[in-house]
ROSEFI-880840 format. One line per 4 residues: number of its first residue (from 1); for each residue x, y, z of C-alpha. Coordinates in pm, whole numbers. Layout:
! residues N
NUM = X/Y/Z; ...;
! end
This chain:
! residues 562
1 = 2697/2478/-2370; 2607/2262/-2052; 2945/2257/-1941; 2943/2646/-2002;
5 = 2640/2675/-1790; 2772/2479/-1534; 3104/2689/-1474; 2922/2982/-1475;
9 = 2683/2864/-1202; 2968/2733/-1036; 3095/3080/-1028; 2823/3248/-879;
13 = 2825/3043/-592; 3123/3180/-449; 3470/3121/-345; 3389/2935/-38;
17 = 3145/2664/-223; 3467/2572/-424; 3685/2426/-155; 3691/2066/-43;
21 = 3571/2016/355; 3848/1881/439; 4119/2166/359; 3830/2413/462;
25 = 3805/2203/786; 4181/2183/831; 4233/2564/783; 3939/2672/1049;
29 = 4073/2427/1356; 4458/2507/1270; 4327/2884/1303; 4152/2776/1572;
33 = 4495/2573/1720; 4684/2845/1652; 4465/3111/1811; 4474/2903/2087;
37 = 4860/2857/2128; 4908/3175/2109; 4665/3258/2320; 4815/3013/2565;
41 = 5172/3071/2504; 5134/3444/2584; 4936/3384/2852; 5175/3141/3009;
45 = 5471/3391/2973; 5275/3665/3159; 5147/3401/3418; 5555/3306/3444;
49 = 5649/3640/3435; 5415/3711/3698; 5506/3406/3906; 5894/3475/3910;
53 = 5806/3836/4020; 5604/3725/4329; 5899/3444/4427; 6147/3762/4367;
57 = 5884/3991/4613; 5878/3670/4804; 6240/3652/4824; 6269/4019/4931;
61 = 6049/3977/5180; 6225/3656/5317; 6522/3871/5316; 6413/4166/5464;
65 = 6249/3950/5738; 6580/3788/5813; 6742/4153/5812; 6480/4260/6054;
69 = 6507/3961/6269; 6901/3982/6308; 6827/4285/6511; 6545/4163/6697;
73 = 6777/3846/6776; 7071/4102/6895; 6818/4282/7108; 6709/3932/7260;
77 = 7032/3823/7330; 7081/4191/7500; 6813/4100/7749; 6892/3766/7810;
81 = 7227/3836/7900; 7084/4149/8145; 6897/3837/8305; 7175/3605/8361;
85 = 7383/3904/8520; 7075/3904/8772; 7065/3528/8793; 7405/3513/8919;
89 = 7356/3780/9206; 7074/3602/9359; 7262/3277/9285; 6963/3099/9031;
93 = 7239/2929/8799; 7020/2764/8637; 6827/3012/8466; 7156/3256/8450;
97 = 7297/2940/8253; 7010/2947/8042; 6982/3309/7980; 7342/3266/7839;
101 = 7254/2975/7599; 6973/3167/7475; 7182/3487/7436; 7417/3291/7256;
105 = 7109/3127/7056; 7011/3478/6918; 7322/3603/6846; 7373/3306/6615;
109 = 6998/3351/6455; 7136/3735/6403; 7423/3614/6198; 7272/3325/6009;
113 = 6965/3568/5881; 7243/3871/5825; 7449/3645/5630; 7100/3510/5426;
117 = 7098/3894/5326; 7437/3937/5238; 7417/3610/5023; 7121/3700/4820;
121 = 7100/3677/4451; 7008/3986/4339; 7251/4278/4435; 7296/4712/4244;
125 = 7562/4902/4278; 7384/5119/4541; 7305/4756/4750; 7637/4669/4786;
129 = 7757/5042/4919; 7446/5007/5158; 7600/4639/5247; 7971/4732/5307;
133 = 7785/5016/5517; 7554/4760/5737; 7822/4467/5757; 8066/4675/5907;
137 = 7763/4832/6161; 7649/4445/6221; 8038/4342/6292; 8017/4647/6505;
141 = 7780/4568/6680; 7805/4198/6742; 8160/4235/6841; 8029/4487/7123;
145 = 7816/4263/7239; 8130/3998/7309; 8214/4149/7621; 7876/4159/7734;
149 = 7848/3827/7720; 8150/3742/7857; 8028/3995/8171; 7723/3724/8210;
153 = 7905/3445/8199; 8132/3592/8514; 7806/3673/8677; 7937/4052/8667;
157 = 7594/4233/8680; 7707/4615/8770; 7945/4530/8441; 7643/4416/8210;
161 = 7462/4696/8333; 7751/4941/8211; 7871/4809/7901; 7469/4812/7789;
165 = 7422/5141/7886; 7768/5259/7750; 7854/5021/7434; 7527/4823/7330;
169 = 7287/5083/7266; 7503/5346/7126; 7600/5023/6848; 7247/4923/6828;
173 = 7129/5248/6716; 7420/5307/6444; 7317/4929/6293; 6938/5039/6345;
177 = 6968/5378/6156; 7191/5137/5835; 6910/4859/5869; 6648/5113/5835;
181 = 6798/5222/5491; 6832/4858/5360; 6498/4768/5489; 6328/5085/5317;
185 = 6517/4949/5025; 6390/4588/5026; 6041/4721/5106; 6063/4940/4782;
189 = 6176/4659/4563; 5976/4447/4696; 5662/4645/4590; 5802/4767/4247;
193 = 5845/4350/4178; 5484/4276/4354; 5339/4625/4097; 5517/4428/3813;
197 = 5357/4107/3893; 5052/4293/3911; 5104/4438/3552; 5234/4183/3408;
201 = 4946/3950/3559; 4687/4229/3416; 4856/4201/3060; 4858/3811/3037;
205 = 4414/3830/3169; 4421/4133/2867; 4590/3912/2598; 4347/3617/2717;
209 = 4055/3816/2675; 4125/3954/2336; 4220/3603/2214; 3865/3519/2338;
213 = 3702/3795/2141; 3911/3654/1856; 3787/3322/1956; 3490/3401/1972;
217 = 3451/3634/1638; 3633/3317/1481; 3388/3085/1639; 3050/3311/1442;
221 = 3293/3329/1135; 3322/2947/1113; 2925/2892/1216; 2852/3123/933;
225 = 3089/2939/683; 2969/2597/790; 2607/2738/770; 2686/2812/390;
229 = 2910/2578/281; 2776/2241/458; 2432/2308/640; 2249/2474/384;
233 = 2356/2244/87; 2283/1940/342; 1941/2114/393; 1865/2125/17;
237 = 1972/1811/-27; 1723/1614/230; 1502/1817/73; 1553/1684/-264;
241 = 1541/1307/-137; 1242/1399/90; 1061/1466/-274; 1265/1215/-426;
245 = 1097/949/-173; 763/1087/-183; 757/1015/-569; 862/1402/-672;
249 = 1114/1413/-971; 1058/1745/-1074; 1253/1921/-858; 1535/2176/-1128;
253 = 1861/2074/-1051; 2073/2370/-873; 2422/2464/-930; 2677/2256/-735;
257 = 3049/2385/-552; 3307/2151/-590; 3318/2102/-237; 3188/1712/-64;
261 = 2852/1862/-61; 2861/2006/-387; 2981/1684/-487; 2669/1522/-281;
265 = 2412/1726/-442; 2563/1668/-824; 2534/1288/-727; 2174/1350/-632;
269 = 2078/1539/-900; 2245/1277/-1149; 2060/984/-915; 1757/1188/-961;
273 = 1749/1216/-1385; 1887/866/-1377; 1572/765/-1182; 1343/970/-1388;
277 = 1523/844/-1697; 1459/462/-1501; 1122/575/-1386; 966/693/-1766;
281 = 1112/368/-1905; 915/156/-1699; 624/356/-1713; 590/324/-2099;
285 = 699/-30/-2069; 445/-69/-1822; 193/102/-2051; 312/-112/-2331;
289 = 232/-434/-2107; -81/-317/-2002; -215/-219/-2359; -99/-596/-2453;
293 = -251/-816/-2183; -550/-613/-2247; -566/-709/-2598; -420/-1072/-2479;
297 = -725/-1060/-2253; -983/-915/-2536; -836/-1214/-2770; -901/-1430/-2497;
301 = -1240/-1390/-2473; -1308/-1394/-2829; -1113/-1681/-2886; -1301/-1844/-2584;
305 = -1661/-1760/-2752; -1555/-1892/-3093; -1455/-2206/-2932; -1787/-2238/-2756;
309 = -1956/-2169/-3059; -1690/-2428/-3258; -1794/-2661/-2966; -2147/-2633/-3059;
313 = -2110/-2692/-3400; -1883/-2992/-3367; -2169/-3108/-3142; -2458/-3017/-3422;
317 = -2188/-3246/-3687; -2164/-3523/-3422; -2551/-3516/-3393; -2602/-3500/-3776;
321 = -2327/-3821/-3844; -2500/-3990/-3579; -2844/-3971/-3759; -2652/-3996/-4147;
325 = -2506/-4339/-3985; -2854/-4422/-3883; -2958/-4350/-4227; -2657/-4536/-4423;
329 = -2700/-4852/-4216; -3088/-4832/-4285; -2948/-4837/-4610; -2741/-5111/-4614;
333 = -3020/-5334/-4446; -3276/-5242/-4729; -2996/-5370/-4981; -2910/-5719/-4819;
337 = -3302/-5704/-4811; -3311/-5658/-5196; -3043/-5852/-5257; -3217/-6160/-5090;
341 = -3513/-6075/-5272; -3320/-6076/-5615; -3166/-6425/-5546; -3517/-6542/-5531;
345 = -3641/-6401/-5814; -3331/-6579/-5987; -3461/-6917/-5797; -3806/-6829/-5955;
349 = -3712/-6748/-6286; -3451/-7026/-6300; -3754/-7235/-6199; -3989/-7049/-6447;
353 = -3762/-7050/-6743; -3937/-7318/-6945; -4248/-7137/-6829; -4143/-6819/-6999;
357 = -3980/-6902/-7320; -4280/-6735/-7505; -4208/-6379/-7365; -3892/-6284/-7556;
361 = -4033/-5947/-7644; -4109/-5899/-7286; -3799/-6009/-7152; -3602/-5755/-7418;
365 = -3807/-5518/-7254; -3726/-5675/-6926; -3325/-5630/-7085; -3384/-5284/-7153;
369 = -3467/-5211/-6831; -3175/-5390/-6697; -2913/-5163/-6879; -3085/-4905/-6738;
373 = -3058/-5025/-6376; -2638/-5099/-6451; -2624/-4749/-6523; -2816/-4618/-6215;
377 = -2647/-4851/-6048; -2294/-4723/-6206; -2398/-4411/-6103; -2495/-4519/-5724;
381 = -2141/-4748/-5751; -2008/-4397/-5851; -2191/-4176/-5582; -2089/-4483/-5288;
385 = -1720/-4410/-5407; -1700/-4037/-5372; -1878/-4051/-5028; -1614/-4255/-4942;
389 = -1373/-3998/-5085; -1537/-3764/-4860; -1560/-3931/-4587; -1191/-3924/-4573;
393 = -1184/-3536/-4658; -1407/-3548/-4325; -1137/-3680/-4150; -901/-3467/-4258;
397 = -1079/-3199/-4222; -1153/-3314/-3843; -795/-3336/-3815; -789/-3015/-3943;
401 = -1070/-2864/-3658; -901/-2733/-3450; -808/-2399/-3600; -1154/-2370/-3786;
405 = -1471/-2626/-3761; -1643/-2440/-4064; -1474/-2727/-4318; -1725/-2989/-4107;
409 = -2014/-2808/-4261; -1941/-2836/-4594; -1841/-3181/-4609; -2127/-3280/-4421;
413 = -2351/-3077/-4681; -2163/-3253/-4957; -2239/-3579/-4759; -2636/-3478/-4762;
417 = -2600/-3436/-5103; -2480/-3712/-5216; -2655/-3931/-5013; -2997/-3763/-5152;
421 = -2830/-3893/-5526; -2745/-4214/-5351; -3171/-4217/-5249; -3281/-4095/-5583;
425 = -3113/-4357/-5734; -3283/-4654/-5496; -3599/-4493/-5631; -3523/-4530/-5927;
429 = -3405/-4877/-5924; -3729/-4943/-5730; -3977/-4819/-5953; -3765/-4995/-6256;
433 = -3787/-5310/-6063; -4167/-5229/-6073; -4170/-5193/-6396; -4017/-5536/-6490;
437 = -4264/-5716/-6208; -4564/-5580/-6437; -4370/-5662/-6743; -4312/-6008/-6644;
441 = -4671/-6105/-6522; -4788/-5919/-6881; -4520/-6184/-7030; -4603/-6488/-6842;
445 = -4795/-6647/-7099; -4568/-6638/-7320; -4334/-6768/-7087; -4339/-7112/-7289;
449 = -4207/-6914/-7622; -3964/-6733/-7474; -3820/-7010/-7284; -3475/-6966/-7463;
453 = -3477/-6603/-7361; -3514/-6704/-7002; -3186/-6864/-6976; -3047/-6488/-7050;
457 = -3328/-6335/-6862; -3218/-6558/-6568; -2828/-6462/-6656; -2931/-6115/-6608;
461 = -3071/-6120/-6267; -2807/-6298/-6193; -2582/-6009/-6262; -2868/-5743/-6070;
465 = -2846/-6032/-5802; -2447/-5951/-5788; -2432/-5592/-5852; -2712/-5599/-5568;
469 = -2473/-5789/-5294; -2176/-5485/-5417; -2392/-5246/-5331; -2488/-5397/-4977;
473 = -2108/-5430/-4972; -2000/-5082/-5040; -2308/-4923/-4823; -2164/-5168/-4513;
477 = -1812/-5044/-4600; -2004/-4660/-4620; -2123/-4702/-4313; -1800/-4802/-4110;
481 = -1664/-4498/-4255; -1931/-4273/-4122; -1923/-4517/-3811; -1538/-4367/-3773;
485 = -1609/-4051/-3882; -1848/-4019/-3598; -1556/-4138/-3375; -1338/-3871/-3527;
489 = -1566/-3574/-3479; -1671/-3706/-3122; -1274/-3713/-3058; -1273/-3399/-3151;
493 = -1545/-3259/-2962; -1342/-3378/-2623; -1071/-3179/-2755; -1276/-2888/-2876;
497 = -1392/-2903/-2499; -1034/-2960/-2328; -948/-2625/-2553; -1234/-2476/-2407;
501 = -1095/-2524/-2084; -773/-2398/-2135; -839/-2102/-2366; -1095/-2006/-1975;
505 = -740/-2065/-1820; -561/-1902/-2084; -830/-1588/-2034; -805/-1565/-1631;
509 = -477/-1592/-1649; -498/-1302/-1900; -696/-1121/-1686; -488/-1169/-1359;
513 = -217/-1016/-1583; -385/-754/-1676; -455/-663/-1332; -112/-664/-1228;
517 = -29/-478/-1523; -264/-228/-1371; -145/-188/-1081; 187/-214/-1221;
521 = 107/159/-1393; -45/252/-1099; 258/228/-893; 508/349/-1178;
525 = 216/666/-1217; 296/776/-837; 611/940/-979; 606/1259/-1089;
529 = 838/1384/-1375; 915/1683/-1574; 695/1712/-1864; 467/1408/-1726;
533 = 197/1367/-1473; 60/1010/-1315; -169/809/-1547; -398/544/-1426;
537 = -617/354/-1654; -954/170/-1605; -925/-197/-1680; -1022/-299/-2008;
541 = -1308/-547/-2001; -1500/-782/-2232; -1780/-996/-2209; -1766/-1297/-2411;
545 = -2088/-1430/-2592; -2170/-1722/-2437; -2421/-1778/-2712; -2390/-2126/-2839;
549 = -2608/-2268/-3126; -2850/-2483/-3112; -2784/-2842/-3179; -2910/-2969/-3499;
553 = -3254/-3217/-3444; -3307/-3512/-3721; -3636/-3362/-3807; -3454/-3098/-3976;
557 = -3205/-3301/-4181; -3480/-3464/-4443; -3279/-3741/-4467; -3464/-4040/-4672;
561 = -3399/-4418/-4696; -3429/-4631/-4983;
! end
């Protein structure tokens, strides 16, 4: 259908739009060329034409000149020799001598031009008649003019005198009345050749002036060819790239000849889809890349306020381990303390066992209450071991912290919570050691009766006074673990901060792409194209909460000591 479209468009642009420049070109300037030879071969035949007949009237006149002159030259020579007949009689040889050498001077001239005549080229029927006629008058006449001379030369005057009066005119005027015919003759010819030239001169300036009306009608033909075969595509065409370069792709393409130009102008047209084509693809991709770094940007930011705020609560944990290693060491001072205290109550009651061998009732009692405290202190043996347990989930959750930090609160909460057990329990052992101090001073006199139950009385605090140094033991080894635990979350916080950093780096940078990517649509949105206008967006912009939460204060933790 396209290809349809395009022949048929083709079509309507003519005949001339079809053929190439260059056989177009050829055909106008061989016109042209030929036009001008002929012009200028016609022209030169006239001008030769014309030439030839002004040598021929040239000729004549040369000829008829000499004619002319061969009687002047007789006449001379007649007077010359009438002077050197009166030389001689009043005895002036000299000039009589030279009268005859200049007599005999023109007499030769008179042949020399008659015989130019009777030797030219060009000769009718009715010229030679007239010449057989006027070379017998000339022979004539020069031969009468022999004894003339001769007369001179003798210095016989009365004789000249005579034979001119007698013989030379009477011969001059028969060769006059001949020469007058031929001369009338050469005159005529000589002006139907010179009439000739004329017309033939007055052809070749008519043939040159209608090749220069052809010229010239050729000359508006070819302008008005040129004007619709080359200058008005070439016009259309700077048109199209003047709106191509201003940004304008939405000029319709136009049917093209199959001429250069047309050829030009179906280029340009196929540059200009192929830059629209090239032009919408980087719009949307530029679209595409702006829409992402603004999102890139928006993530940013988030992701830059949720590390602040992981910051701060890595910071609140850090705080909080700080005061729960305050608390576990306070701890593990109060149970060295108790354990010193137990190994002298084992000293006393060592000492005291004779003293209390009457209280056997008490000291079951006293036993009683010393199963009790191994169970609590099973259970704080128990609660010491899964703090340790999750101490080490607290690393690895640290390890874990940076993707989320909310895994540090609930270990530390499960820390709180079993360190409250780990209290509870103290008290408990506390108010049970209470209980056997009152027991004991209600059994001390009968201390001497129970003196056999001492010895196991004394066995038994023994085993408090060990199960007393364990405990010290595993709240020292607690509180290293908190100790590195701290360590861990403090590392942490340095790299919670150095991620801090980068995600602000990561978020400029962001930005600064997202700028470019603006003006990167910006640029592309200068071009217009068929079915699309320019689109310029506002830059997408978030503000991230710097909100960060408080850190946490001990007086808010409730954390006891036993």
């Amino acid at each position: 259908m396209d290809n349809t479209t395009s022949m048929q468009a083709q079509h309507k642009l003519g005949f001339l739009h079809q053929i190439r420049l260059v056989p177009l070109f050829s055909s106008i300037l061989g016109g042209i060329l030929l036009l001008f030879a002929l012009s200028s071969g016609l022209a030169s035949y006239f001008l030769m034409q014309a030439d030839r007949d002004q040598r021929d009237v040239t000729d004549e006149i040369q000829v008829r000149m000499g004619l002319s002159n061969s009687s002047n030259h007789l006449r001379t020579a007649r007077i010359n020799m009438i002077h050197a007949g009166a030389a001689s009689r009043i005895a002036e040889m000299d000039d009589m001598k030279a009268n005859i050498a200049e007599a005999e001077k023109r007499i030769k001239q008179s042949q020399d031009g008659f015989n130019a005549y009777m030797s030219r080229a060009v000769k009718t029927s009715a010229d030679e008649a007239l010449d057989a006629e006027l070379s017998a008058s000339f022979k004539a006449y020069t031969d009468g003019l022999q004894p003339m001379l001769k007369y001179a030369k003798n210095g016989m005057f009365e004789a000249i005198i005579n034979h001119e009066n007698e013989q030379a005119r009477p011969l001059d005027s028969a060769y006059n009345k001949v020469l007058l015919k031929a001369i009338d003759i050469r005159t005529t010819r000589a002006n139907q050749l010179s009439e000739q030239a004329h017309q033939r001169t007055q052809l070749g300036m008519a043939f040159m002036l209608g090749a220069f009306v052809l010229a010239l009608a050729l000359t508006v033909m070819t302008f008005i060819v040129l004007r619709r075969t080359v200058i008005h595509p070439l016009l259309r065409a700077a048109q199209r790239i003047e709106q191509i370069s201003a940004g304008d792709l939405t000029m319709p393409e136009e049917p093209t000849g199959r001429s250069e130009i047309g050829r030009l102008s179906r280029h340009l047209q196929t540059m200009q889809r192929s830059l629209g084509t090239t032009v919408g693809t980087v719009r949307q991709g530029a679209e595409e890349i702006y829409r992402g770094t603004s999102e890139i940007s928006a993530g940013n930011t988030d992701l830059s306020s949720r590390t602040e705020q992981q910051a701060a609560a890595i910071e609140q944990t850090a705080a909080s381990m700080e005061e729960l290693t305050a608390t576990v060491k306070q701890n593990a001072d109060n149970a060295h303390h108790a354990s010193k205290l137990a190994e002298d109550a084992s000293g006393k009651a060592s000492r005291g066992g004779q003293m209390v061998s009457g209280v056997v009732k008490t000291m079951g009692n006293i036993s009683t209450s010393s199963k009790k405290i191994s169970e609590i202190t099973a259970v704080i043996n128990s609660i010491a071991f899964q703090t340790n347990i999750l101490a080490l989930n607290a690393a690895v959750e640290a390890a874990r912290a940076g993707e989320q930090g909310r895994g540090f609160a609930v270990v530390a909460s499960e820390v709180r919570t079993l360190a409250s057990r780990s209290a509870q329990a103290a008290k408990e052992i506390e108010g049970l050691i209470s209980e056997s101090v009152r027991l004991i001073d209600q059994g001390s006199g009968e201390v001497v009766a129970a003196g056999n139950t001492m010895t196991d009385i004394v066995d038994a605090v023994k085993r408090v006074t060990d199960i007393m140094l364990e405990i010290a033991a595993a709240s020292d080894e607690q509180s290293r673990g908190i100790v590195q635990v701290s360590q861990a979350i403090s590392e942490m916080d340095k790299v919670t901060q150095q991620n801090a950093s980068l995600v602000e780096e990561a978020s400029a940078a962001a930005a600064s792409l997202e700028e470019q990517a603006a003006r990167l649509t910006e640029a592309v949105g200068t071009f217009r194209l068929t079915g699309t206008s320019a689109i310029k967006r506002a830059p997408v912009t978030t503000k991230p909460d710097h909100s960060r939460p408080q850190a946490a204060t001990a007086s808010g933790d409730n954390w006891e000591t036993f």
